[in-house]
C-alpha positions as CSV (number, residue, x, y, z in Angstrom):
1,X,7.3,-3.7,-24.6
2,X,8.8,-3.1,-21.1
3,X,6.0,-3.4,-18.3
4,X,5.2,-0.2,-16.2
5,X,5.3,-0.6,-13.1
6,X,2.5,0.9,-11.2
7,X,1.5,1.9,-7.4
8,X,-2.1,3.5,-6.1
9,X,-1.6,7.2,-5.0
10,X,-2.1,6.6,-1.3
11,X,1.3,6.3,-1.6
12,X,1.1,10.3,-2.0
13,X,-0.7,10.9,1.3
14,X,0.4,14.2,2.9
15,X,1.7,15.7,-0.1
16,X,-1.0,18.3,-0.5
17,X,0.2,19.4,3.2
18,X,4.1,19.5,3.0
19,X,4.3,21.0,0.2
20,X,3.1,24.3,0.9
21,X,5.0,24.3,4.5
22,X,8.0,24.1,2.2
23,X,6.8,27.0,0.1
24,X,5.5,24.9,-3.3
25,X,2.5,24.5,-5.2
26,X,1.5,21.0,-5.0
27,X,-0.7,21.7,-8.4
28,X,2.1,23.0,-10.0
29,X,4.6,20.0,-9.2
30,X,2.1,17.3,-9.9
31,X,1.1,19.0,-13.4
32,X,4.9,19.3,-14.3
33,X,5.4,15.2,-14.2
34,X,2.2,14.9,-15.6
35,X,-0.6,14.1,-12.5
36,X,-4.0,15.3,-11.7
37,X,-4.3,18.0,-9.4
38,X,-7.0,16.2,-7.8
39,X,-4.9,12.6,-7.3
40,X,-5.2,13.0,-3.5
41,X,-8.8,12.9,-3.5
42,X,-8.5,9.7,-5.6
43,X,-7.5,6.6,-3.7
44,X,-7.3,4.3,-6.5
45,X,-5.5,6.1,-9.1
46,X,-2.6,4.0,-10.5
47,X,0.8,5.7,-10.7
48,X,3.6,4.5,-12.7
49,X,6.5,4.3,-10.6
50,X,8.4,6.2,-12.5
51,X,6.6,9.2,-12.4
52,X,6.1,9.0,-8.8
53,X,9.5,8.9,-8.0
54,X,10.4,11.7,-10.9
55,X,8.2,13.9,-8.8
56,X,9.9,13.2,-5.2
57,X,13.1,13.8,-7.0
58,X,11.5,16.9,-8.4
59,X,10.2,18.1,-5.0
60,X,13.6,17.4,-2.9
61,X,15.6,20.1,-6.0
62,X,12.9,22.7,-6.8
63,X,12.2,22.7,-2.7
64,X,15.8,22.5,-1.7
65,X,14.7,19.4,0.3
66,X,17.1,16.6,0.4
67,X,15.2,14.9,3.1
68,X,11.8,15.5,1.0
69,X,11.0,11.6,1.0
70,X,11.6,10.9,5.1
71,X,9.7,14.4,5.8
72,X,6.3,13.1,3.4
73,X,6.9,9.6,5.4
74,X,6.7,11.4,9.0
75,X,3.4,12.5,7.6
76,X,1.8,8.9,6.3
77,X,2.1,5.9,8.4
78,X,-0.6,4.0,8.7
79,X,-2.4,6.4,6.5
80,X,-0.8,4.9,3.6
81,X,-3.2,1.5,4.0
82,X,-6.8,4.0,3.2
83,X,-9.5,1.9,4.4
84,X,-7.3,-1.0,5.5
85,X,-5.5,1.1,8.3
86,X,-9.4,1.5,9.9
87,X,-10.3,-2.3,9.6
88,X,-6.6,-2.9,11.4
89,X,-7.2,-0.8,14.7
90,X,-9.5,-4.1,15.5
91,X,-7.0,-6.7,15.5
92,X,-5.4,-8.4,17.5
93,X,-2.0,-7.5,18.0
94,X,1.3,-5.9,15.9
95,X,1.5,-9.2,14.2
96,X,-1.9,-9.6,12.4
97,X,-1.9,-6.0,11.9
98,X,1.1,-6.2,10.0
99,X,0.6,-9.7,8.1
100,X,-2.7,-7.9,6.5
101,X,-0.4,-4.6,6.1
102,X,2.3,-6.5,4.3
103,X,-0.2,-8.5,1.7
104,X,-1.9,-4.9,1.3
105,X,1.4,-3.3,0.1
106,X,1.9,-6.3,-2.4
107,X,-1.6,-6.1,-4.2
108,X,-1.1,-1.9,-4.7
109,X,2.4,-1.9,-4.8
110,X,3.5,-3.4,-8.6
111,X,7.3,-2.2,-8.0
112,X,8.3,-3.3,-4.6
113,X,7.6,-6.1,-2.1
114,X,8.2,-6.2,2.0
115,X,8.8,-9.6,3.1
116,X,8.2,-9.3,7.2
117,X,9.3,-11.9,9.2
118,X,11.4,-13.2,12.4
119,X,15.2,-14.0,12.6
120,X,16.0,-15.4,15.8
121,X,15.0,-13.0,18.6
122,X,14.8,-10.1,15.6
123,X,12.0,-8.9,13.2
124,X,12.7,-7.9,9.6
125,X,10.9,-5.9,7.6
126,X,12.8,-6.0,4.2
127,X,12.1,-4.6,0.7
128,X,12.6,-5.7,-2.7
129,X,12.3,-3.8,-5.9
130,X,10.8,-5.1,-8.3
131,X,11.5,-3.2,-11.1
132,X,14.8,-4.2,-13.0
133,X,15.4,-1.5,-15.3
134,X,17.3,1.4,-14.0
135,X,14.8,4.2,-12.2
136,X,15.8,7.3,-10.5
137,X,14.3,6.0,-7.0
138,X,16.7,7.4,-4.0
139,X,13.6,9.4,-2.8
140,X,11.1,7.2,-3.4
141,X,12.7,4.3,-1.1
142,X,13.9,6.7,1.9
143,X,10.1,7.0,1.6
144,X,9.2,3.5,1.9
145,X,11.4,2.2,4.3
146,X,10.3,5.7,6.7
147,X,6.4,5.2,6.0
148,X,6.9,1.5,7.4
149,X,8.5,2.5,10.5
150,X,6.0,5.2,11.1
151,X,2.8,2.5,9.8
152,X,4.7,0.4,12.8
153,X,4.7,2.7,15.5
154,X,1.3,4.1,14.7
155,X,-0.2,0.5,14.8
156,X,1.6,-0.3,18.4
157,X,3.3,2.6,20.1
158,X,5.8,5.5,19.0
159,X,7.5,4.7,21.8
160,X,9.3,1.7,19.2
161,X,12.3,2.2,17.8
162,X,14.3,-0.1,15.6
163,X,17.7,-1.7,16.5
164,X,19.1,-1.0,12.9
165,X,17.8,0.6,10.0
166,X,19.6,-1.1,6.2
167,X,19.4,0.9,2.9
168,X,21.0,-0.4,-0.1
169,X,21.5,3.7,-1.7
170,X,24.0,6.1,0.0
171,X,22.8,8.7,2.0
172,X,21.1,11.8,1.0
173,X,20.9,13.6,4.1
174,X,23.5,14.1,7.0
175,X,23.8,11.2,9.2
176,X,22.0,13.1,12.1
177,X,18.9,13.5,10.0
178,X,18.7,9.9,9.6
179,X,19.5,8.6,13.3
180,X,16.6,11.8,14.4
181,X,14.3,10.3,12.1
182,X,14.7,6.6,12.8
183,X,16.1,7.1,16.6
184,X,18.7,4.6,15.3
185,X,21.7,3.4,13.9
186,X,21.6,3.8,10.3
187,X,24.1,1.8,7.5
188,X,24.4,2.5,3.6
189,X,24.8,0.4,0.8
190,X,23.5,-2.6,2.1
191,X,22.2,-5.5,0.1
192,X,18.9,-4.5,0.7
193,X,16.3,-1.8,2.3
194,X,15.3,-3.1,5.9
195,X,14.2,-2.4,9.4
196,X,15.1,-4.7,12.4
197,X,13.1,-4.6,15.4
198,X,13.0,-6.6,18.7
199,X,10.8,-9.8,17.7
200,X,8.9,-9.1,20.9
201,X,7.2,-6.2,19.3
202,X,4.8,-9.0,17.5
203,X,2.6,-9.7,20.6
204,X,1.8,-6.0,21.1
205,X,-1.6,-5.0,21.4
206,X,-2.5,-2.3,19.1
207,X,-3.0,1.6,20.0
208,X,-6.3,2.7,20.1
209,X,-6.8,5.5,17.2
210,X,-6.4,8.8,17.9
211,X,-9.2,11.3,17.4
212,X,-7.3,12.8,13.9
213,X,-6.7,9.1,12.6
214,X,-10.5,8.2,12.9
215,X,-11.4,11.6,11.1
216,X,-9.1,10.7,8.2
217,X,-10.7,7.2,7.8
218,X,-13.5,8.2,7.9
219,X,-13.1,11.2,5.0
220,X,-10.7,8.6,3.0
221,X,-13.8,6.1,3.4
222,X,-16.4,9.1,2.2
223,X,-14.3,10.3,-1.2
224,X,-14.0,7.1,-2.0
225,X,-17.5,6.1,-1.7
226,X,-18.6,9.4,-3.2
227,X,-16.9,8.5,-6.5
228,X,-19.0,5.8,-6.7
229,X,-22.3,7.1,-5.4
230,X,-24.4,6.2,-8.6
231,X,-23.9,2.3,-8.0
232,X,-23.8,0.3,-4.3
233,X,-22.5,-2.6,-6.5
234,X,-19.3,0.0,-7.4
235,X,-18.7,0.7,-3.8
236,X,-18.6,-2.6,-2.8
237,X,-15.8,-3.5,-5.1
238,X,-14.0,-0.5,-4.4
239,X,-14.3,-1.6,-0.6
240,X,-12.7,-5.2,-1.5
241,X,-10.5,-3.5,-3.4
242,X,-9.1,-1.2,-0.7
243,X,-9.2,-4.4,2.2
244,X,-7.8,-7.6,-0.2
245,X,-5.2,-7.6,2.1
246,X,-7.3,-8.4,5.3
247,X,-8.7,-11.6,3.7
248,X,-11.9,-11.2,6.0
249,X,-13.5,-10.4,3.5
250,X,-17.7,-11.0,4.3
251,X,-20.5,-9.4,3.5
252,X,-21.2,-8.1,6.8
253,X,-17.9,-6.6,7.1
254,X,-18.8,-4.4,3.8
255,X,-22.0,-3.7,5.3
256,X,-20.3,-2.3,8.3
257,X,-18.5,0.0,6.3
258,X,-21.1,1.3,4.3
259,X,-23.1,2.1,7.5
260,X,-25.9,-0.2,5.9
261,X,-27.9,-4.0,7.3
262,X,-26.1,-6.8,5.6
263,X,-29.9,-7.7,4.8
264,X,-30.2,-4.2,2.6
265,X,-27.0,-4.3,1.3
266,X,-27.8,-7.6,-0.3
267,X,-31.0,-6.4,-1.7
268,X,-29.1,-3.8,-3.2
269,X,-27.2,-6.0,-4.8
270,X,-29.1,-8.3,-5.9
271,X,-31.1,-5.1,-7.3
272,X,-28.1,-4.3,-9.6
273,X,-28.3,-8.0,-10.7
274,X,-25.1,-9.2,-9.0
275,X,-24.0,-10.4,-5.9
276,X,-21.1,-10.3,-2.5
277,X,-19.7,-13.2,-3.8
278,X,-19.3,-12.1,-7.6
279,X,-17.7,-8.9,-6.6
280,X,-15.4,-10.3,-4.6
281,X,-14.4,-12.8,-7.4
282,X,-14.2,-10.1,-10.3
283,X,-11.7,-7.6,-7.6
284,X,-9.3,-10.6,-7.2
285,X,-9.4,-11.1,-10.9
286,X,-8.8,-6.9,-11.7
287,X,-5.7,-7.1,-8.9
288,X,-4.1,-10.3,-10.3
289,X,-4.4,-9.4,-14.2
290,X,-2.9,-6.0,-12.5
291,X,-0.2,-7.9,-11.3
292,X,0.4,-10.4,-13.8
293,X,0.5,-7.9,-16.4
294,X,3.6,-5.9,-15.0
295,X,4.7,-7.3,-11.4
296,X,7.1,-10.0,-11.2
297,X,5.8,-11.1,-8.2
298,X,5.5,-14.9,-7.7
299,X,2.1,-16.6,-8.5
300,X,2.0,-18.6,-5.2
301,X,2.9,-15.3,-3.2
302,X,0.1,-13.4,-5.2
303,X,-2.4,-16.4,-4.7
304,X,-1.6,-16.5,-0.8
305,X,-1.8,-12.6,-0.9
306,X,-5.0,-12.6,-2.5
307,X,-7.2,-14.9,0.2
308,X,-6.9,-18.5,-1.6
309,X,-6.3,-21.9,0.2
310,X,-3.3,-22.5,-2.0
311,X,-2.2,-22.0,-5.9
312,X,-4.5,-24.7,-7.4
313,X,-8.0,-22.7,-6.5
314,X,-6.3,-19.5,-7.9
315,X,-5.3,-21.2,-10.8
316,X,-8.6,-22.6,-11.4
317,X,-10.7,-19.7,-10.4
318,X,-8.3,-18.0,-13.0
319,X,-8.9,-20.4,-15.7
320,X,-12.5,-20.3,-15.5
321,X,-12.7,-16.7,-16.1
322,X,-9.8,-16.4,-18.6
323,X,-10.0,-20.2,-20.2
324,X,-5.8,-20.1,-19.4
325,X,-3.7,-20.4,-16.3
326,X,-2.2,-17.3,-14.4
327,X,1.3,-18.4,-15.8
328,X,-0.1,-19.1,-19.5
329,X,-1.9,-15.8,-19.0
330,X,1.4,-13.9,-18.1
331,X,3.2,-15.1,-20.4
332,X,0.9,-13.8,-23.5
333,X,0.9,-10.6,-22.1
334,X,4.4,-10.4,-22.3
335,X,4.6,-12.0,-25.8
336,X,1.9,-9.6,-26.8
């Protein structure tokens, strides 16, 4: 059985919004590929790949739209990273921001993987598909590679602009549409998607958020707490869930986002018989069976991504709760 590929549906943020301004039904478009109505509202919905790029494809023909994928990036950002985008406005600088953003993308991300690093005096930000088999994904990655550059600048200034912009696809849009987009020079069928920045950028200190970027934070933060309002044990994991990718993970941190004492919050937990500590454990379990189901990512990439030392804790962490080794474990699943 070929694996599906899967991605959480913050990777739709916006869509409720463009659509209409284009003259669609958002309901309608989602329903006709087979999604919720409600799929905004729900953070961490899984969405096969697939699908979500059928429906870009969908909305760029039925809209007329060739550019649908850059105009839904222009409207994402750092909005794409939920509750991780708020934990990121207090780091340091562009570079921790976006070594936390990058592991984020590769725990909810099953079908690509950005690999962000320096080149000499230039940063790339280059992305790999996963996936192997052939899928309809020209919108999909014009969407990627546009919500990066706009997660970038909304991190550290929109005043940044890249030196080149790499896609492997042809173009879909006129050429002008790309360089007013990107505000730079713009090649097709290229060995692989990338961005190339001055390396400089790094040391940037961060914006402060606007006014609208706190707002949506804190709604994202509230729908997805709501969902779980019958257990504080729920939201918790849903929280680590949401930040793996920060790999601060602490009980106080939680605390902080639940607007509750660490003191209470452990009561509470200890209330629903279970603990910071298990929770924590049992969402880095969910994300790497997740991944080791369908991704191809590599285990040492995936153990690094998920918070461990090195490979040898994840693999025994993972053998203690599934009596086999990530790579044994993999390895039935695709047998299965």
């Amino acid at each position: 059985m070929k694996p599906v590929y899967e991605i959480r549906s913050g990777a739709l943020a916006g869509f409720n919004l463009l659509v209409p301004r284009l003259g669609g039904d958002p309901a309608e478009l989602l329903a006709e590929v087979g999604l919720p109505a409600d799929c905004m509202r729900r953070p961490d919905l899984l969405i096969p790949i697939a699908t979500l790029s059928e429906l870009l494809d969908l909305c760029a023909d039925r809209l007329r739209c060739a550019d649908f994928g850059l105009r839904l990036a222009d409207m994402q950002g750092v909005r794409i990273l939920g509750v991780l985008g708020q934990l990121l406005m207090g780091t340091v600088n562009l570079r921790t921001a976006l070594e936390s953003s990058q592991r984020y993308m590769a725990l909810h991300n099953q079908a690509e993987f950005w690999r962000i690093h320096e080149q000499g005096d230039a940063l790339l930000a280059q992305r790999f598909d996963h996936f192997v088999e052939p899928v309809a994904a020209i919108q999909y990655r014009e969407l990627s590679v546009g919500a990066c550059y706009r997660l970038v600048q909304d991190l550290a200034g929109q005043d940044i602009r890249p030196r080149e912009v790499h896609f492997r696809q042809e173009a879909l849009s006129p050429q002008e549409r790309y360089r007013e987009f990107f505000n730079a020079d713009v090649h097709f069928g290229r060995e692989c998607d990338a961005l190339i920045f001055d390396a400089g950028l790094l040391e940037r200190t961060l914006c402060a958020p606007s006014t609208s970027l706190r707002l949506y934070f804190e709604e994202f933060t509230r729908q997805l707490l709501e969902k779980y309002r019958h257990s504080v044990a729920a939201q918790v994991k849903a929280l680590i869930l949401q930040t793996l990718g920060a790999q601060r993970h602490t009980l106080a941190q939680v605390a902080g986002l639940l607007e509750m004492p660490g003191r209470t919050l452990q009561r509470r937990l200890a209330e629903e018989r279970t603990s910071f500590k298990q929770l924590l454990q049992e969402a880095r379990m969910e994300t790497a069976r997740w991944h080791l189901r369908a991704s191809s990512i590599d285990i040492n990439l995936l153990s690094a991504t998920l918070g461990y030392t090195d490979i040898s804790a994840f693999s025994k962490a993972f053998r203690t709760v599934h009596g086999v080794s990530p790579l044994q474990w993999r390895k039935q699943q695709r047998d299965a």
